[in-house]
C-alpha positions in Angstrom: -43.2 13.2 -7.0 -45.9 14.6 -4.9 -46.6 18.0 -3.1 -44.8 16.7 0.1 -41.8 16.8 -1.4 -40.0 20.1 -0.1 -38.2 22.7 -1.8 -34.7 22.4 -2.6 -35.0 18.9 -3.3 -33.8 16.9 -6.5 -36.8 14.9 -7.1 -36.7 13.8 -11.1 -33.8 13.5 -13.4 -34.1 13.1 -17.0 -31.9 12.1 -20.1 -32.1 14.0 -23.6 -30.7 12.1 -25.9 -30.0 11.7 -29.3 -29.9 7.6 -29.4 -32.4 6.5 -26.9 -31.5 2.8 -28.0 -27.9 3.3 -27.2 -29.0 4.9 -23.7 -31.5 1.9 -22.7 -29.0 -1.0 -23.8 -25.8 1.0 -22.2 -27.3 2.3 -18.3 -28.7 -1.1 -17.2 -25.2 -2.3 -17.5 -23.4 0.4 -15.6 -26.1 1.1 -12.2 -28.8 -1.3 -11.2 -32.0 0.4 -13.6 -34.5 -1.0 -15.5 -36.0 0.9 -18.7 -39.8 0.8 -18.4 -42.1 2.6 -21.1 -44.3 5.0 -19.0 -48.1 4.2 -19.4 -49.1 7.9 -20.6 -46.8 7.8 -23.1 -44.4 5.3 -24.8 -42.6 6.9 -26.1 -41.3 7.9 -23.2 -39.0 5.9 -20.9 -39.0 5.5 -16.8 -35.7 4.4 -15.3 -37.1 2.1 -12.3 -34.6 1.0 -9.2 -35.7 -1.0 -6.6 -39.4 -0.7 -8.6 -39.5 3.2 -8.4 -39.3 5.6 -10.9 -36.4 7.4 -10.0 -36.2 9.4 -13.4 -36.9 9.6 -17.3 -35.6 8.9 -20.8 -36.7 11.6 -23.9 -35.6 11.1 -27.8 -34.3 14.4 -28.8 -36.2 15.0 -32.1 -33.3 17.7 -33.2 -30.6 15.9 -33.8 -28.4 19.2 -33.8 -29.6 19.5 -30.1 -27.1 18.5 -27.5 -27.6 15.1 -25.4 -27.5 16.2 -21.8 -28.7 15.2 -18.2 -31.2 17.5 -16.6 -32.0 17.2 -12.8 -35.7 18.8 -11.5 -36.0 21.0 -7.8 -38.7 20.5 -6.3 -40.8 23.6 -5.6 -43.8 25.1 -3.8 -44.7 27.7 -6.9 -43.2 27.1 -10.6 -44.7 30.3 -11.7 -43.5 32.3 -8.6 -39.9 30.5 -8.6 -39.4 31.4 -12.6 -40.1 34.9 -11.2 -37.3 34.8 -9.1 -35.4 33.6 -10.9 -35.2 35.5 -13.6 -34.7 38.5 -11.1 -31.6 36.6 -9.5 -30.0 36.8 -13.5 -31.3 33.2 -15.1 -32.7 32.4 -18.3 -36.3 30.9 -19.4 -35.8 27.5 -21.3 -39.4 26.6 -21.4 -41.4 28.6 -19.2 -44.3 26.9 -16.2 -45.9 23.6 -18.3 -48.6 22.1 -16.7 -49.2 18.1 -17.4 -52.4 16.9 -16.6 -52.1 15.2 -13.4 -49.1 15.0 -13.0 -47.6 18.1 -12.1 -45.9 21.7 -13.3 -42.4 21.9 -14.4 -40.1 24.7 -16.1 -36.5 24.8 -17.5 -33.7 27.4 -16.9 -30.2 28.5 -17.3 -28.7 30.0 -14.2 -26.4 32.8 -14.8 -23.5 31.0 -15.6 -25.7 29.1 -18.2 -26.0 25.6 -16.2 -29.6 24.3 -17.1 -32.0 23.0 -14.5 -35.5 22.4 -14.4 -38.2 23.3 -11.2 -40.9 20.6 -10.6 -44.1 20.7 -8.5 -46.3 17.6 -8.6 -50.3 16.7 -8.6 -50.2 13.7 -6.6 -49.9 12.4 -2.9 -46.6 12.4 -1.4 -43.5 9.5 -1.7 -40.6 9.8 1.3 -37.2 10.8 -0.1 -35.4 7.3 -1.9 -31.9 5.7 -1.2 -30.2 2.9 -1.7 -28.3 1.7 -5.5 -29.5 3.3 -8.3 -31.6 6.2 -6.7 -29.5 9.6 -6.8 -27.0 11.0 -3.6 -25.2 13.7 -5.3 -25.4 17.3 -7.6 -22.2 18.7 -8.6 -22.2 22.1 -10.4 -19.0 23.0 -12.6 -19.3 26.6 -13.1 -17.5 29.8 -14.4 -18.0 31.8 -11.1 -19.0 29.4 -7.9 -19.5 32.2 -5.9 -22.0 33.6 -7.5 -23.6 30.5 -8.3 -23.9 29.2 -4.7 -25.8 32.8 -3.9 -28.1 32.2 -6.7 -28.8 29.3 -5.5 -29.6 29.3 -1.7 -31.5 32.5 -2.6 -33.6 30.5 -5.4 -34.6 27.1 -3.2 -33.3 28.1 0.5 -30.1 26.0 0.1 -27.3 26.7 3.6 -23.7 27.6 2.3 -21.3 24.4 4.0 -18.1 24.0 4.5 -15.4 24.8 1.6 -12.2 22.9 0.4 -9.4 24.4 -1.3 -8.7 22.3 -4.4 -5.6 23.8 -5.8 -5.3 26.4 -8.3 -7.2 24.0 -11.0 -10.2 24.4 -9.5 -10.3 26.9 -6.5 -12.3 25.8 -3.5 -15.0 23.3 -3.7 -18.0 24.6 -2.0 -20.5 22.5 0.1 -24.1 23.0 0.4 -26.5 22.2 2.7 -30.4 21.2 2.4 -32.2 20.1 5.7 -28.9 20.4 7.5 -27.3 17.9 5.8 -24.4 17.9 3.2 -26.6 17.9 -0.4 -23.6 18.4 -3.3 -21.1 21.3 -4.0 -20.1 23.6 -6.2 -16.7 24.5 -8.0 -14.9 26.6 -10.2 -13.3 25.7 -13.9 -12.1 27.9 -16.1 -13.1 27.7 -20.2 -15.7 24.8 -19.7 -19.3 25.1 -20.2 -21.3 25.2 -16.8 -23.3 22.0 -16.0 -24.6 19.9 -13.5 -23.2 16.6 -12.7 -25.3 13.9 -11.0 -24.0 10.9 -9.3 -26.2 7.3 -8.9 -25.7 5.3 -6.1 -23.8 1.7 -6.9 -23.1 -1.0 -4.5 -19.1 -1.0 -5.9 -17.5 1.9 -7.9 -14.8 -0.3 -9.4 -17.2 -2.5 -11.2 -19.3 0.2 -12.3 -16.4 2.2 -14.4 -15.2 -1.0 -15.8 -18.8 -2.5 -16.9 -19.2 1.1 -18.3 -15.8 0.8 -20.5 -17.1 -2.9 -21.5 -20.5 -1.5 -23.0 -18.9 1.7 -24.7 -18.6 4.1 -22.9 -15.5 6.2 -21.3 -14.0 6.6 -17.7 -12.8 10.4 -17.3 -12.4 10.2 -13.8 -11.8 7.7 -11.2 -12.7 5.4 -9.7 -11.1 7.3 -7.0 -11.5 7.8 -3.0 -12.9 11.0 -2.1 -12.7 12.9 1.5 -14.8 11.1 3.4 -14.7 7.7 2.4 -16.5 7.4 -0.5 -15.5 6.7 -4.0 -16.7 8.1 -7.0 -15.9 7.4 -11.4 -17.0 10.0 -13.6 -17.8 8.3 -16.9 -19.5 9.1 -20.3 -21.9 7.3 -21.8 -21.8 6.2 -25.7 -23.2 9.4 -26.9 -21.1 11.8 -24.8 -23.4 12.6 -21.6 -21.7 12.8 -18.7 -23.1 11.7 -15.4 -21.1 9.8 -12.3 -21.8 6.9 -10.1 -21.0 7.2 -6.2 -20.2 4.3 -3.9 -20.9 5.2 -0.4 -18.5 4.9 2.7 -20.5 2.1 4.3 -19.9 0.1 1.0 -16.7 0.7 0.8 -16.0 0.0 4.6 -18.0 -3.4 3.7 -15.9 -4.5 1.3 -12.9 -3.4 3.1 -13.4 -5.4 6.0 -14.6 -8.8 3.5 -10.9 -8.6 2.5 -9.3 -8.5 5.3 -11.5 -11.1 6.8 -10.5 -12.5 3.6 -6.5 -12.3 4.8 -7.3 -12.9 8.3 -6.1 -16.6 8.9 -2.4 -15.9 7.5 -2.4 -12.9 10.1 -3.3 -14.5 12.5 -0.9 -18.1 11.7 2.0 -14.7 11.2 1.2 -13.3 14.5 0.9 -16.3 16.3 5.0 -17.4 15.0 5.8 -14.1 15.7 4.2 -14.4 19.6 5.9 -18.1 20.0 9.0 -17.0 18.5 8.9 -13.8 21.3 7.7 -15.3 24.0 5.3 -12.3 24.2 2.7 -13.2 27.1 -0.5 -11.5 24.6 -2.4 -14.0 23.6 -2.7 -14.8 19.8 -5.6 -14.1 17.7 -7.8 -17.4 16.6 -8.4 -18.4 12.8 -10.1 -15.9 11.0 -9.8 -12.7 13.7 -7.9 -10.2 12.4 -4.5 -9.5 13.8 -4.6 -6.5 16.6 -2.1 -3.8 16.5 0.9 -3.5 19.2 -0.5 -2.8 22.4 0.3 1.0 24.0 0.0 2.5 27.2 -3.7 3.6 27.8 -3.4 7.2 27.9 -1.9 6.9 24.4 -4.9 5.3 23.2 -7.4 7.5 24.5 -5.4 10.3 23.4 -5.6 9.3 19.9 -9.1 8.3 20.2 -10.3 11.7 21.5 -8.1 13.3 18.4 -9.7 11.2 16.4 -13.5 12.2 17.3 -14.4 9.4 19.2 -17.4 10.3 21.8 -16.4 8.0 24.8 -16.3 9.9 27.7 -13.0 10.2 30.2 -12.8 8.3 33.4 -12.2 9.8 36.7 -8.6 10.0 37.4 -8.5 7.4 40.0 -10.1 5.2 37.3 -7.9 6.4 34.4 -5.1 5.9 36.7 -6.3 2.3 37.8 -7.2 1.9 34.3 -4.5 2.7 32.8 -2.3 0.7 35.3 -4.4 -2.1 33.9 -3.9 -1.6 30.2 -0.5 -1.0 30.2 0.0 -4.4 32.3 0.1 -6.5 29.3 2.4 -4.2 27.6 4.8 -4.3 30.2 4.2 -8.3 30.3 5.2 -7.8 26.2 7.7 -5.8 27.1 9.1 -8.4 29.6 9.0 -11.1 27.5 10.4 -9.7 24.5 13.5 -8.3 27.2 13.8 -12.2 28.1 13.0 -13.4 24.3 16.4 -10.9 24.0 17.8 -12.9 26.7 17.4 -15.6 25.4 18.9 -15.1 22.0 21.7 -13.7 23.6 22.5 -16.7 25.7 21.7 -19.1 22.7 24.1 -17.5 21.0 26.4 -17.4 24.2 26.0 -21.0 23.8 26.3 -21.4 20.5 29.9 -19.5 20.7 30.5 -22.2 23.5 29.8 -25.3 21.7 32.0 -23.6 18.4 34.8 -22.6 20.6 35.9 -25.9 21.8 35.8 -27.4 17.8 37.6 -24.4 16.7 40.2 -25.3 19.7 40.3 -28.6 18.5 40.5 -27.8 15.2 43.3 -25.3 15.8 44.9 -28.3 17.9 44.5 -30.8 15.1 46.0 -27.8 13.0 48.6 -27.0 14.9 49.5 -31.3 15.7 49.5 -31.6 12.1 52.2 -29.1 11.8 53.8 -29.8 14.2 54.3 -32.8 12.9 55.1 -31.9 9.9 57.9 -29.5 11.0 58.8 -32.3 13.3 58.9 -35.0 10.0 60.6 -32.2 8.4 63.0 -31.4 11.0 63.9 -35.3 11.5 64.5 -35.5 8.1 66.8 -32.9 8.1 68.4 -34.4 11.3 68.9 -37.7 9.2 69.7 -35.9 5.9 72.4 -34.0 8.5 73.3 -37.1 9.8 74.1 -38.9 6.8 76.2 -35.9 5.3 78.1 -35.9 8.2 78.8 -39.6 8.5 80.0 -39.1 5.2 82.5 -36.9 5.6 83.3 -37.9 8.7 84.0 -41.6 6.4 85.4 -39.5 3.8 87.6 -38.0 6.3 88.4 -41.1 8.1 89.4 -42.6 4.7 91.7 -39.9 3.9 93.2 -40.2 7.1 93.4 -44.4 6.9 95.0 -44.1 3.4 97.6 -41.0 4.9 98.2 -43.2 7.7 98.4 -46.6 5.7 101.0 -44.9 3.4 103.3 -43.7 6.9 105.4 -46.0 9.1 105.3 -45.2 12.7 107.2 -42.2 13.4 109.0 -44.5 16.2 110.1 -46.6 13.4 111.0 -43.7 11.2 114.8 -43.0 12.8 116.0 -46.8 13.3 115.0 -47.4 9.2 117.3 -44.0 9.2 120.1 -45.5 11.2 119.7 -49.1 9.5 119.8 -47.4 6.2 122.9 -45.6 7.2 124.3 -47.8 9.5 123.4 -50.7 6.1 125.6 -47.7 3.5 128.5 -47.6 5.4 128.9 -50.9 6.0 128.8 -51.6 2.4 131.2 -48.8 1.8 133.3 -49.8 4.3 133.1 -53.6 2.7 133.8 -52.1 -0.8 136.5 -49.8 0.5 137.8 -53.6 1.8 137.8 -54.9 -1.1 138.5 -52.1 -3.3 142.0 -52.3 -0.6 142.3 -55.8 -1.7 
């Protein structure tokens, strides 16, 4: 800390704790610190990252004293600043404290009872820190954030942001600002005590919450993606403190893009099928580039650049016009070739309706042969069946007849038997009358 460090800055943040044991074994394992005992004193403990002090570890002596976080504002006047703020409605903790060399410090509750400390330091100055394990965010839970946000840009000259309505839960989630930037927020909750949060920078989120669960402590939010592309887990340690680790957009772009670099090759092998089997005239990505998105028309594509923020400029309308003539070229080429792709199906299966037709004719044929024939076996079966029935009765008939006829004399010869029969009695009658005369 040093005297270059402007007001309104979180400079120094510091654990009270119950079980400083538990706290040095447990933090190392979550964010990317290293306990170190501070040369003054031993007894008290630096959290170094990157080989900076970025805060401090204290043994609560009262054990009935509750374990807590405590982040430190840098300040031009601790004396002046306590002044103010007890007009603006806070309460004294521990009034201005002087260490020797080192710097002044002082502890307060602001209205709503959230405790802070106020920090001016002895020594030369040290640029702000970034990067894991150095702090990037303050988050203030409070009873009443409106009030709190005044008390606070009038105490250290924090700029009211922008403001985001969270629901009924938790109202709207206000931003604030120190050296024109985005510094933390503030929000409303009902029935819980007011406090600071502070979030420590990790390289991956994910990890973090899951390394803290390993070593004992408890994930109560997250990990979860917040508006703007970061994400966040809100986690306490084995003792109950709560504090947050934050995983930055860039990071989380970074390891975004490693897995779909990661994914890239069966993409690209999938959109290179999928550009054969089209006939699509856009070329096909290599191994390892990651798949573009359909081509559209130009105009649609600046269009949805310009709603999406992005700072290229316009061309000149002969050039957008030339330009977007050019871009929409090799959709139109798509276009084309998935219309003759189409084409093509279509005539394949033209084709392939060709080649079945004639083997379904045949078939049919075949079918229709085969019962034909049968009907034709059938029919000349019945023809010989017929055949036979007739022939015998037509035998049968021409038996009776033989044995009628067989059994008759000729009718021609019918009347001379007659007359030879009669002719035959009376000359025997006349013989025996004769004879009877005799």
């Amino acid at each position: 800390m040093s005297n270059a460090d402007p007001r309104g800055r979180f400079v120094w943040h510091e654990l009270l704790t119950t079980d400083a044991a538990a706290a040095t074994a447990f933090y190392p394992k979550v964010v990317p610190w290293k306990p170190q005992a501070w040369e003054r004193d031993p007894k008290y403990t630096l959290w170094v990252a990157n080989g900076v002090p970025i805060g401090g570890l204290a043994t609560l002596t009262d054990e009935s004293a509750t374990s807590r976080w405590v982040a430190y504002v840098a300040v031009d006047d601790v004396p002046a600043t306590v002044a103010r703020a007890r007009a603006l409605g806070a309460t004294v903790v521990r009034d201005a404290t002087d260490i020797p060399d080192v710097g002044t410090y002082a502890m307060l509750k602001d209205p709503q009872g959230a405790e802070f400390a106020i920090y001016k330091s002895a020594t030369e100055g040290s640029a702000p820190r970034s990067g894991p394990g150095t702090f990037s965010w303050h988050e203030l839970c409070t009873t009443d954030a409106e009030a709190a946000l005044h008390f606070y840009t009038e105490l250290f000259g924090w700029k009211e942001g922008a403001k985001h309505d969270m629901g009924e839960a938790h109202g709207v989630y206000h931003l604030f600002q120190h050296d024109g930037a985005d510094y933390g927020g503030i929000y409303q909750m009902a029935n819980v005590p007011a406090a600071w949060m502070c979030y420590v920078k990790v390289a991956d989120a994910g990890k973090a919450a899951s390394a803290a669960k390993a070593a004992g402590g408890r994930v109560i939010n997250g990990p979860m993606e917040v508006p703007g592309g970061s994400w966040i887990a809100q986690i306490l340690d084995p003792v109950g403190v709560g504090f947050a680790v934050h995983e930055e957009k860039a990071a989380a772009q970074a390891k975004s893009a490693a897995a779909k670099k990661a994914k890239a090759p069966k993409t690209a092998a999938a959109a290179t099928e999928s550009v054969g089997a089209s006939g699509s005239a856009a070329s096909a990505p290599s191994d390892g580039e990651e798949a573009p998105a359909s081509r559209a028309p130009a105009k649609k594509s600046r269009n949805t650049s310009t709603a999406a923020g992005a700072t290229t400029e316009m061309p000149a309308p002969e050039e957008s016009a030339a330009g977007e003539e050019e871009a929409a070229a090799p959709a139109r080429r798509s276009t084309g070739g998935s219309r003759a792709a189409k084409r093509e199906k279509t005539a394949g299966r033209k084709a392939a309706g060709k080649k079945k037709a004639p083997a379904k004719k045949a078939a049919r044929k075949k079918a229709a042969s085969k019962g034909g024939a049968r009907r034709k076996t059938t029919a000349g079966r019945g023809a010989r069946t017929a055949g036979r029935k007739s022939a015998r009765r037509s035998a049968a008939k021409g038996g009776k007849t033989a044995r009628r006829s067989a059994g008759r004399k000729p009718a021609a010869k019918r009347p001379a038997a007659k007359k030879g029969r009669r002719a035959a009695g009376r000359s025997a009658r006349g013989r025996g009358g004769r004879r009877s005369g005799r």
